[in-house]
C-alpha positions as CSV (number, residue, x, y, z in Angstrom):
1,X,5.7,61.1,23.3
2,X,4.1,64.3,22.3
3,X,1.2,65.8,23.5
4,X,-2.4,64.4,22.9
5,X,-3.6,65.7,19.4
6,X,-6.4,68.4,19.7
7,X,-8.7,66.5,16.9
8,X,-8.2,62.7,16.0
9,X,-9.9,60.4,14.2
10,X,-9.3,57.0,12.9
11,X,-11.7,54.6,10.8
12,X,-12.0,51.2,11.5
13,X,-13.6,48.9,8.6
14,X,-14.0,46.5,10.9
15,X,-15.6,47.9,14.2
16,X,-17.3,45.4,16.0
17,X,-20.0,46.1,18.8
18,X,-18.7,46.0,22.6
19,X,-21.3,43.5,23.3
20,X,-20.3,41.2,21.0
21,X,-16.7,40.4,22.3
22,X,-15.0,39.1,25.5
23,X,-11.7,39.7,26.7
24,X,-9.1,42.3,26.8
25,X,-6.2,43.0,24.5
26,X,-2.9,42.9,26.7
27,X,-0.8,45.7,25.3
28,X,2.9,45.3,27.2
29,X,4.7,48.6,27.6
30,X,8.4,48.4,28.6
31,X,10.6,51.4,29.0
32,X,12.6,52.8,31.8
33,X,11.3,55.9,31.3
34,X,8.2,56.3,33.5
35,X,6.8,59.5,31.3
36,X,6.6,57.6,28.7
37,X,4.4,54.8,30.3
38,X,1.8,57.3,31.8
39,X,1.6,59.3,28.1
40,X,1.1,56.0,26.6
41,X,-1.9,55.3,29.0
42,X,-3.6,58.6,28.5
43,X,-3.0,57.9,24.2
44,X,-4.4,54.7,24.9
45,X,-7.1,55.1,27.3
46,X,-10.1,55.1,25.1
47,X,-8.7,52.3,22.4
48,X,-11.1,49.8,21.3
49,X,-10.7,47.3,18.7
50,X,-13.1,45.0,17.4
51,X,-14.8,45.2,20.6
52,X,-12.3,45.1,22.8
53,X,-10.6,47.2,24.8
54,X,-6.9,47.0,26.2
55,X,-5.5,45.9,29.0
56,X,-2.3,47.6,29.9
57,X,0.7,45.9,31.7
58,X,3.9,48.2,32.7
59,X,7.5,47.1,32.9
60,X,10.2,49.9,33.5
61,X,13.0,46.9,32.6
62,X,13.5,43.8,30.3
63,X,14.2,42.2,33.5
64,X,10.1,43.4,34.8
65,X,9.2,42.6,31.6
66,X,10.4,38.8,31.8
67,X,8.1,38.0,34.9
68,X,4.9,39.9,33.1
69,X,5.2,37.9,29.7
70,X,5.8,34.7,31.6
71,X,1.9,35.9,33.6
72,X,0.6,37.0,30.6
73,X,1.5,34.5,27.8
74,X,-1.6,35.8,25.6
75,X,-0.2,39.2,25.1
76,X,-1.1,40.5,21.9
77,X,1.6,43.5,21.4
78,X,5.2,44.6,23.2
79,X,5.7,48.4,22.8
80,X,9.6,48.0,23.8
81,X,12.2,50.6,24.4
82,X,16.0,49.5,23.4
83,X,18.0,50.9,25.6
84,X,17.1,50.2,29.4
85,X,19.8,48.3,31.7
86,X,22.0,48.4,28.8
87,X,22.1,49.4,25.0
88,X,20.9,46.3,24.2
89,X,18.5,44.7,26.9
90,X,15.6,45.8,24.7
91,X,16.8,43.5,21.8
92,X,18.2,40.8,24.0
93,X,14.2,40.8,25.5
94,X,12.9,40.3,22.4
95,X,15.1,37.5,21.6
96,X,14.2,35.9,24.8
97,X,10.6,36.3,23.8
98,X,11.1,34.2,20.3
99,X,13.7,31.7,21.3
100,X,13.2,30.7,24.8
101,X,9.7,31.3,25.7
102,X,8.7,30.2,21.9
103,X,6.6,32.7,22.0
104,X,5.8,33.5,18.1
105,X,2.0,34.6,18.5
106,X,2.7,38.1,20.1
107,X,3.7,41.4,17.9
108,X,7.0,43.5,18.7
109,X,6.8,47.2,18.4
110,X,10.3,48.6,19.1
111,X,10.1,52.1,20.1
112,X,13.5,54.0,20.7
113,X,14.7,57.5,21.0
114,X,18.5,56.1,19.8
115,X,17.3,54.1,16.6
116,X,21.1,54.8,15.6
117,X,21.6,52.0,18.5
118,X,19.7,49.0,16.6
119,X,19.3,50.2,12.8
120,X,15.9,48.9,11.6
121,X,16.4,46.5,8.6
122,X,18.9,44.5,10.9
123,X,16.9,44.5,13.8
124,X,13.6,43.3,12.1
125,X,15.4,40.6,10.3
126,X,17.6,39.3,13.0
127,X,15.3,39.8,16.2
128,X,11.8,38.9,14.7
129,X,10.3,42.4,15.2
130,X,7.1,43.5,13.8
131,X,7.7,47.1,13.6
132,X,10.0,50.4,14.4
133,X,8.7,53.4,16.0
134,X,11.0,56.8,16.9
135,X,9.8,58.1,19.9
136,X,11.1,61.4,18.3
137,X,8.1,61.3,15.5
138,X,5.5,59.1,17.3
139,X,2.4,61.3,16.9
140,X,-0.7,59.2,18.4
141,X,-2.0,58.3,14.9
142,X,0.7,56.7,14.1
143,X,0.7,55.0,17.8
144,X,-3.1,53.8,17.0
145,X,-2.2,52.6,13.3
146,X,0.5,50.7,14.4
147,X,-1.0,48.6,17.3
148,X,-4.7,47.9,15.3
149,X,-2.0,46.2,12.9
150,X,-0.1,44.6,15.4
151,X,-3.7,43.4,16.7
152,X,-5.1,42.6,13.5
153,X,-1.7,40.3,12.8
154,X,-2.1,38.6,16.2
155,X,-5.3,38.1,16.0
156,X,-5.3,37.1,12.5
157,X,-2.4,34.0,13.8
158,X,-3.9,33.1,16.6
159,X,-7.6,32.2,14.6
160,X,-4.3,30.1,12.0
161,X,-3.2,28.5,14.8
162,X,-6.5,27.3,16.3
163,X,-7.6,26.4,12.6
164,X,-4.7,24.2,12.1
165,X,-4.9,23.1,15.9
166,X,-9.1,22.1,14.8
167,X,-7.7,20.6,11.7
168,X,-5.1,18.1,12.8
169,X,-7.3,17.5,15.9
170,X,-9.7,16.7,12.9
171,X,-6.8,14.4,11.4
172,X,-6.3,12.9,14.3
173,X,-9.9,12.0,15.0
174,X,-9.9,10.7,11.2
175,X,-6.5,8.4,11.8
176,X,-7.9,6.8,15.0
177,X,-11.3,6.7,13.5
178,X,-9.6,4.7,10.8
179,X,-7.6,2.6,12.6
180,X,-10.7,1.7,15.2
181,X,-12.2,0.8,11.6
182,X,-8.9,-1.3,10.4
183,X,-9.0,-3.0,13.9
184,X,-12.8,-4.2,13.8
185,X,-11.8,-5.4,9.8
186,X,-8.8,-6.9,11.1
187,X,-10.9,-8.7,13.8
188,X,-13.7,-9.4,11.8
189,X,-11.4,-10.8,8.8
190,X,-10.0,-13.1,11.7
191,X,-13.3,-14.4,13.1
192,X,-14.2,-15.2,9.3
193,X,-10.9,-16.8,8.6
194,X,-11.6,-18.9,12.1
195,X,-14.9,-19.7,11.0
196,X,-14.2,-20.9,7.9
197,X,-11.3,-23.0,9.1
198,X,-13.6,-24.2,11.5
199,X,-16.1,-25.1,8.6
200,X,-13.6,-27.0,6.8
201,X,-12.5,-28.7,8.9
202,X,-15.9,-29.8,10.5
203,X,-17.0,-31.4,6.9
204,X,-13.2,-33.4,7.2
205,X,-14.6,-34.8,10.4
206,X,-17.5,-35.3,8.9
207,X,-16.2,-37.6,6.6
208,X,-13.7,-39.3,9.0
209,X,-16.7,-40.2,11.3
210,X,-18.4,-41.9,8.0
211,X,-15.4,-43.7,7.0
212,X,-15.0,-45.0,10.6
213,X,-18.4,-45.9,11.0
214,X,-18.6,-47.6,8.0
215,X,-15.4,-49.6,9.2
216,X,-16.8,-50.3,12.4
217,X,-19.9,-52.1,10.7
218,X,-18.0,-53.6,8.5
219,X,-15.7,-55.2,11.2
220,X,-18.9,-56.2,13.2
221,X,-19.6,-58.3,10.7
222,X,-16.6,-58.8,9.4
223,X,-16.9,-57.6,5.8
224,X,-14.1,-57.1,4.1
225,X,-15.5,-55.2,1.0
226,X,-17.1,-53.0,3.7
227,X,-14.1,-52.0,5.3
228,X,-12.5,-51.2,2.3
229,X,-15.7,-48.4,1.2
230,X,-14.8,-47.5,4.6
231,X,-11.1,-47.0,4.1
232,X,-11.8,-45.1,0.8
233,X,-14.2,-42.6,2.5
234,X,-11.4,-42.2,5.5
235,X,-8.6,-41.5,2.8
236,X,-10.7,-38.8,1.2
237,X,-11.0,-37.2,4.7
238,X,-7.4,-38.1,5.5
239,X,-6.4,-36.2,2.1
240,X,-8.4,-33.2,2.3
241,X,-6.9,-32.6,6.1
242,X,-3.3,-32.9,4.8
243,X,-4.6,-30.2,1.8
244,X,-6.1,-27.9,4.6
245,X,-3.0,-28.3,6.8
246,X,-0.2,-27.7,4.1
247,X,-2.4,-24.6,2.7
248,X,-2.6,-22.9,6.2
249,X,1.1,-23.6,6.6
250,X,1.5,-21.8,3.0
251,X,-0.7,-19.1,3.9
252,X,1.8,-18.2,6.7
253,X,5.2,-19.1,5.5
254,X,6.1,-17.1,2.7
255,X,6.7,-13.6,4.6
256,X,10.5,-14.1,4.2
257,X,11.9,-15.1,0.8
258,X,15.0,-17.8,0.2
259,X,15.4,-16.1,-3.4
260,X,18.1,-18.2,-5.3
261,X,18.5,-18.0,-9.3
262,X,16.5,-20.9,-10.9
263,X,15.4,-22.2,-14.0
264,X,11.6,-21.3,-14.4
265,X,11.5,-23.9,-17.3
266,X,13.0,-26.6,-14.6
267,X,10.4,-25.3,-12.6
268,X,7.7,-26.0,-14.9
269,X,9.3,-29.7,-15.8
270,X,9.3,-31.0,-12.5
271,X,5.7,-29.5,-11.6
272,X,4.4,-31.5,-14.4
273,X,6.5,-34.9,-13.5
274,X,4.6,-35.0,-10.3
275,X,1.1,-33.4,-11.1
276,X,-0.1,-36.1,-9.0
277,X,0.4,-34.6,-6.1
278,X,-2.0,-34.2,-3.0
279,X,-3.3,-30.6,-4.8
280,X,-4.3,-32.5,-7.8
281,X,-6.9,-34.8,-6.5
282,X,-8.3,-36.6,-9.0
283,X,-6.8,-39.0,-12.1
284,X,-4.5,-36.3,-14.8
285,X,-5.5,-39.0,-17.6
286,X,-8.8,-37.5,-18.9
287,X,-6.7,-33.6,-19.2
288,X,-4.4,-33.0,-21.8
289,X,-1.6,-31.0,-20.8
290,X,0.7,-29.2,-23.0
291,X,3.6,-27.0,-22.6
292,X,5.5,-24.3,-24.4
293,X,8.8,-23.0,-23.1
294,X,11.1,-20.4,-24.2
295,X,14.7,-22.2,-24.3
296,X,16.3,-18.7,-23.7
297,X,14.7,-17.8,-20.6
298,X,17.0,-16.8,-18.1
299,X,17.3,-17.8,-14.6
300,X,15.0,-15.8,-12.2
301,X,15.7,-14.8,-9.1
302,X,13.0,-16.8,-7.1
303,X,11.9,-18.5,-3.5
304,X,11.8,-22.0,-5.3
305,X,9.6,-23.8,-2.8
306,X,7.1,-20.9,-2.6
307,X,6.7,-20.3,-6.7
308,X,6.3,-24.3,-6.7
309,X,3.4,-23.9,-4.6
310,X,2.0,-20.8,-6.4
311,X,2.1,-22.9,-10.0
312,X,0.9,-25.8,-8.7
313,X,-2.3,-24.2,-7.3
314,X,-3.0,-22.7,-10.9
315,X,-2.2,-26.2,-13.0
316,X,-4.1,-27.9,-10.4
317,X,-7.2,-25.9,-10.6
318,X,-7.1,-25.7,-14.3
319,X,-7.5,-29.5,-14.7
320,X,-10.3,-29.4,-11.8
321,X,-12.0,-27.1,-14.2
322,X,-11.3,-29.1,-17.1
323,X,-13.1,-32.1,-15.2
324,X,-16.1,-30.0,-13.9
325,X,-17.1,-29.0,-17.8
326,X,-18.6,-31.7,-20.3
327,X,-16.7,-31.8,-23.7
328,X,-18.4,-33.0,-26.6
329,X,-16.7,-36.0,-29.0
330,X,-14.4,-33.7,-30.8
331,X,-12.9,-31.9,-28.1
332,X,-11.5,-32.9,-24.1
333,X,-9.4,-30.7,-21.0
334,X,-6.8,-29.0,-22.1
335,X,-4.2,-27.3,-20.1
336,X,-1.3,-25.4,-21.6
337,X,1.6,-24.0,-19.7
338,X,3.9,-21.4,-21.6
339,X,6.7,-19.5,-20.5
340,X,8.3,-16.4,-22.5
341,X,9.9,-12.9,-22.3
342,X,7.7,-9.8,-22.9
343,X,8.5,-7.0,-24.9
344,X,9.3,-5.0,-21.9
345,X,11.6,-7.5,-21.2
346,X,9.6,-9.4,-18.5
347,X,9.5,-13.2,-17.7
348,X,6.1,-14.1,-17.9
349,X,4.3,-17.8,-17.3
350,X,1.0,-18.5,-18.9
351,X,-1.4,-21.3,-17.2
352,X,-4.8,-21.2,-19.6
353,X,-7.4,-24.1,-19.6
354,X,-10.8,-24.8,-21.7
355,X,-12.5,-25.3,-18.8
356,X,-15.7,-24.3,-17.3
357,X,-14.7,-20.4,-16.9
358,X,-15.1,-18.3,-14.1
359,X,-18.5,-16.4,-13.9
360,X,-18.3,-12.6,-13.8
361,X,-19.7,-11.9,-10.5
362,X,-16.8,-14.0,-9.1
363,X,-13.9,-12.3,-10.9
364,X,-13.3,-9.6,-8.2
365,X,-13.1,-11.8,-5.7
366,X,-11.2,-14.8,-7.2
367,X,-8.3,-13.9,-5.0
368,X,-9.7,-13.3,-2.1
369,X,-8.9,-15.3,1.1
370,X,-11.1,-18.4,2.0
371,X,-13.3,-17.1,-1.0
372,X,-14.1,-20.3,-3.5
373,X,-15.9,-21.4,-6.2
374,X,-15.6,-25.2,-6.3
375,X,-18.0,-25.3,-2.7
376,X,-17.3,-28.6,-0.7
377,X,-14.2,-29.5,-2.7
378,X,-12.1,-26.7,-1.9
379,X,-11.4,-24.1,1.0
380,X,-10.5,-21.1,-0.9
381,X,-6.8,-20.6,0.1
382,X,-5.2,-21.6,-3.2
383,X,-5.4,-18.3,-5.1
384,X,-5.0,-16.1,-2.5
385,X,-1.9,-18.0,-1.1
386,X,-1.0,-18.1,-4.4
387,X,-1.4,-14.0,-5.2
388,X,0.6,-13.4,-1.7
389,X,3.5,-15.4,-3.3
390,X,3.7,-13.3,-6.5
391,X,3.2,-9.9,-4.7
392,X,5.9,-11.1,-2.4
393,X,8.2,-11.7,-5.0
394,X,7.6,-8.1,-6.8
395,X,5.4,-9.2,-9.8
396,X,1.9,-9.8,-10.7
397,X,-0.7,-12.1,-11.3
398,X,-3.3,-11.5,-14.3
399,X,-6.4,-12.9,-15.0
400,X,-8.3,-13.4,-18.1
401,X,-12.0,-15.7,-18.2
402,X,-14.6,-16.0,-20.2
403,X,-17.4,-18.1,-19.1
404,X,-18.1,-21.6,-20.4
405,X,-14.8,-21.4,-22.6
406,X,-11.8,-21.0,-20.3
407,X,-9.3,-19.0,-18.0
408,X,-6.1,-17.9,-18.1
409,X,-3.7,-16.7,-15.6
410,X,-0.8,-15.3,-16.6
411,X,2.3,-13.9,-13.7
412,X,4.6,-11.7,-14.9
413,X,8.0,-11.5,-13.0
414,X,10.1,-8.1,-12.9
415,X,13.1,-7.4,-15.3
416,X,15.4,-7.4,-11.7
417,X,14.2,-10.9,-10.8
418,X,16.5,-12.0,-13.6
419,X,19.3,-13.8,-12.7
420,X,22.7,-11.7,-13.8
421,X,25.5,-13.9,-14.7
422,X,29.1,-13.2,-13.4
């Protein structure tokens, strides 16, 4: 190092008062060469940056210099000779530095009196180095220039790091925050679902206890026309359990798909064999139900019992529609079923009624569970059981209403539910 300069000056944009930082800079200064540390303290002595002044630390070996970066894990620069124990302990301490201790935050400064021992380019690019300095030409401008960068890059990393450290602390707050949210949702959705259970099945019993004390008073006085009003109230009760209890079940079941190639057409046939069944609950005879099939449909790729399930719900609710409205001479229920290919090449099924309609407000929330429109007669599982069906087969369900005249649902199956014949 050359002697001190007899006039120096250097300008710093961004001085910062004294008072107004904390701390020291840890500058690390390793050389073998004890000259060199005690000129590099006299260049240094009056250094301030930002505020803040240095704090020197001294290692005559890489060896030294080990134990003092392993103290003093927040320092800012290494001014490092190259040659000390060996030609290459300088390098092989810097290496240390970024691959064992991890160490990524603090700023290398070689500075060598052989640079014909570790040529720059290579050493910058293979040992992480932040700059090369020839003890040869190091005037103390150059010295000060170098290290205010070095400090500048450090500093200007570590305010990244705790940035990024605030931010996906910030994230993480957010994701629990969330989850904490989903939980109490989750929980609240469950104490609903209980509650509404609970409700249904509390007007069953209701039911059940008229029916049997009708029956009771009937038997009292031994009434035979009595016992059977009772036995008509009980079966009502009796029904609407075994409608609550196979929905629940349905609700639950269908996480797992049997998928098997069928016959949507079949499907359809058979559905409308037995449209008497316990979702239907009232006489078919006052709803006229058409259909319209497409011959060349294809086989899907389907859970049979669980699309059963899913078209039953809509055929069944579009004849209790059909009942709820009142037709004038010329006209009566109707409910047509139709089954066809898209132009995108889609199976689709059509249910449509002329029913009652469903009003706006409860369009968005149609599918919803234990949501329902028909009051006391149903529990409002058949939609939404129905819905988890068609997402769990891939497609989707569609609905189309207009008050007063009708609703139509229409579920469109994927081209790769089709069944490919061999």
């Amino acid at each position: 190092m050359e002697e001190l300069e007899a006039s120096y000056s250097f300008y710093e944009e961004e001085q910062v008062q004294p008072e107004t930082m904390s701390g020291l800079w840890k500058v690390l200064i390793v050389d073998d060469d004890i000259e060199v540390h005690r000129a590099t303290k006299s260049s240094l002595a009056d250094f301030s940056f930002q505020g803040r002044r240095l704090m020197l630390l001294f290692a005559a070996s890489a060896a030294e210099a080990r134990k003092l970066i392993i103290e003093h894990g927040d320092t800012a620069v290494i001014l490092l000779d190259v040659v000390m124990e060996d030609d290459l302990a300088g390098l092989n301490f810097a290496k240390y530095v970024r691959e064992d201790l991890k160490n990524n935050f603090v700023r290398i400064l070689l500075r060598t009196g052989q640079p014909g021992i570790a040529p720059e380019k290579s050493v910058i690019v293979d040992y992480d180095i932040n700059g090369f300095l020839e003890k040869s030409d190091l005037t103390i401008q150059k010295l000060y220039t170098a290290i205010i960068t070095c400090l500048r890059s450090y500093k200007d990393i570590i305010d990244l790091d705790k940035a990024n450290l605030d931010l996906k602390t910030e994230f993480e707050m957010r994701i629990e925050a969330e989850r904490q949210m989903a939980e109490q949702a989750q929980q609240a959705a469950i104490g609903l679902a209980i509650s509404q259970i609970i409700h249904g099945a509390k007007n069953i019993l209701n039911a059940l206890k008229g029916g049997k004390y009708i029956i009771e008073s009937a038997l009292k006085n031994d009434n035979l026309d009595l016992i059977r009003k009772g036995w008509d109230v009980t079966k009502i009760g009796i029904s609407r359990m075994e409608e609550l209890t196979h929905d629940l079940l349905d609700l639950s079941r269908f996480n797992k798909l049997d998928v098997q190639p069928h016959s949507l057409n079949a499907l359809v046939t058979e559905i409308l064999s037995t449209c008497s069944d316990r979702h239907c609950n009232t006489d078919i005879n006052n709803v006229n139900i058409v259909a319209d099939m497409d011959e060349s449909l294809p086989d899907v790729m389907i859970d049979y019992k669980a699309i059963h399930t899913a078209l039953l719900n809509l055929i069944c609710n579009a004849m209790d529609t059909c009942r709820d409205k009142v037709y004038n001479n010329e006209d009566s229920g109707r409910v047509s079923i139709k089954t066809y290919i898209t132009k995108d090449g889609e199976i689709a099924l059509d249910v449509a009624d002329n029913g009652c309609g469903i009003k706006p407000c409860d369009m968005e929330n149609i599918f919803k569970l234990f949501y329902t429109t028909k009051h006391s007669k149903g529990n409002g599982l058949g939609l939404a059981i129905t819905k988890k069906i068609i997402d769990e087969h891939g497609g989707k369900i569609e609905l189309d209403s207009k008050l007063g005249r009708g609703t139509k649902f229409t579920i469109v199956l994927h081209k790769d539910r089709r069944h490919k014949q061999k």
